[in-house]
C-alpha positions in Angstrom: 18.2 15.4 15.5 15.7 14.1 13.6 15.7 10.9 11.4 12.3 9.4 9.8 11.3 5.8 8.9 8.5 4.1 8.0 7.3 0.8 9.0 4.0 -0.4 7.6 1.7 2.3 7.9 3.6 3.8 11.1 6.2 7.1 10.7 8.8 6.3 13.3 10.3 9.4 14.0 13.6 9.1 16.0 14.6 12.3 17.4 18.1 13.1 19.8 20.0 15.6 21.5 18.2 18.3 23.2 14.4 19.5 22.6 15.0 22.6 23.2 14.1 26.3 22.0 16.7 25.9 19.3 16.0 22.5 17.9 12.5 22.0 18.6 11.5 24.4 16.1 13.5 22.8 13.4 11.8 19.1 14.3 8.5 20.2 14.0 9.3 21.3 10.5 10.4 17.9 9.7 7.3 16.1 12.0 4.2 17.9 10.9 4.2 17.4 7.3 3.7 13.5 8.4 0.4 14.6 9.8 -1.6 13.7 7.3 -5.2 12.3 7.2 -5.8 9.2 9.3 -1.5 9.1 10.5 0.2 6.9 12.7 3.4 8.3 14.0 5.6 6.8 16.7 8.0 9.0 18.7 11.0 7.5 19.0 12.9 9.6 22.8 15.9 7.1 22.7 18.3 9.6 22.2 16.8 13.0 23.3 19.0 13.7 26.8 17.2 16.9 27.6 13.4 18.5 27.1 12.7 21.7 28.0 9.2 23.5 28.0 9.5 24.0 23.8 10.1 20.3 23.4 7.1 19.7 25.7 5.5 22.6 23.2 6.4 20.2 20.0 5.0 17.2 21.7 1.5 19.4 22.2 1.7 20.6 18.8 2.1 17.7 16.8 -0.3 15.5 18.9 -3.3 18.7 18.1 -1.9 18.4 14.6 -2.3 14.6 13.9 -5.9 14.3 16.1 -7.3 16.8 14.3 -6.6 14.6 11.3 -8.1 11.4 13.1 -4.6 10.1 13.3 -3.0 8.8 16.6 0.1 9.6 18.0 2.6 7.3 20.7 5.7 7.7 22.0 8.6 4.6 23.0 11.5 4.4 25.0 11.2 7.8 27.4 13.6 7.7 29.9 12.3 8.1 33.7 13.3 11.8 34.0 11.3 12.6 30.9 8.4 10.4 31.6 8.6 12.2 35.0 8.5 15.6 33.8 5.5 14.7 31.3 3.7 13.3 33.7 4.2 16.3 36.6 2.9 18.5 33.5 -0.1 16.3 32.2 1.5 16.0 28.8 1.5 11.8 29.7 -2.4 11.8 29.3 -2.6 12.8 25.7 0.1 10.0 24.3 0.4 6.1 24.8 3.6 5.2 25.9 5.7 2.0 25.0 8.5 0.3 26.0 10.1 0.2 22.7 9.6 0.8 19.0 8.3 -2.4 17.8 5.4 -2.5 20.4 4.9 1.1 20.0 4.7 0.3 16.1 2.8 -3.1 16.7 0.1 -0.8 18.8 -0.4 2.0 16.3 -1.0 -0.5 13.4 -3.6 -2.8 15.1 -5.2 0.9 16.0 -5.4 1.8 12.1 
């Protein structure tokens, strides 16, 4: 579900299957002890097949969670149908989105 590197600076954070009500919960328990003071922390959608309105919820949360801490947070490799629902809620606005990891990681580390 979820499986955490880091490279440089920047938590990747690779999560798959379905964000739903049953496993977002369990994610954010993994993903917001990264947000620390000053974090970087990629996303990593690759293998997540299906969001529903609590993944949305645990994209929300941990993007308040890092800002407050004057960290920044991206995402990489959202498929259409995910990058259309995020963008149909407004959820698109509050994240930079990348292609793939290593320009999503590349991005965060030139911002730190």
């Amino acid at each position: 579900m979820v499986k955490v590197s880091t490279v440089g600076q920047v938590h990747v954070v690779a999560l798959s299957g379905e964000l739903d009500a049953n496993t977002s919960p369990v994610a954010q328990q993994q993903i917001l002890p990264l947000a620390t003071s000053g974090a970087r922390i990629l996303l990593d959608m690759t293998g997540v097949t299906f969001m529903s309105s609590a993944g949305l919820r645990l994209l929300l949360t941990t993007y308040r969670e890092v800002a407050a801490r004057n960290g920044k947070v991206a995402i990489a490799n959202l498929t259409d149908e995910l990058k259309d629902t995020m963008s149909a809620t407004g959820f698109l606005s509050f994240f930079t989105i990348h292609d793939d990891v290593d320009s999503g990681v590349q991005a965060l580390q030139a911002e730190g």
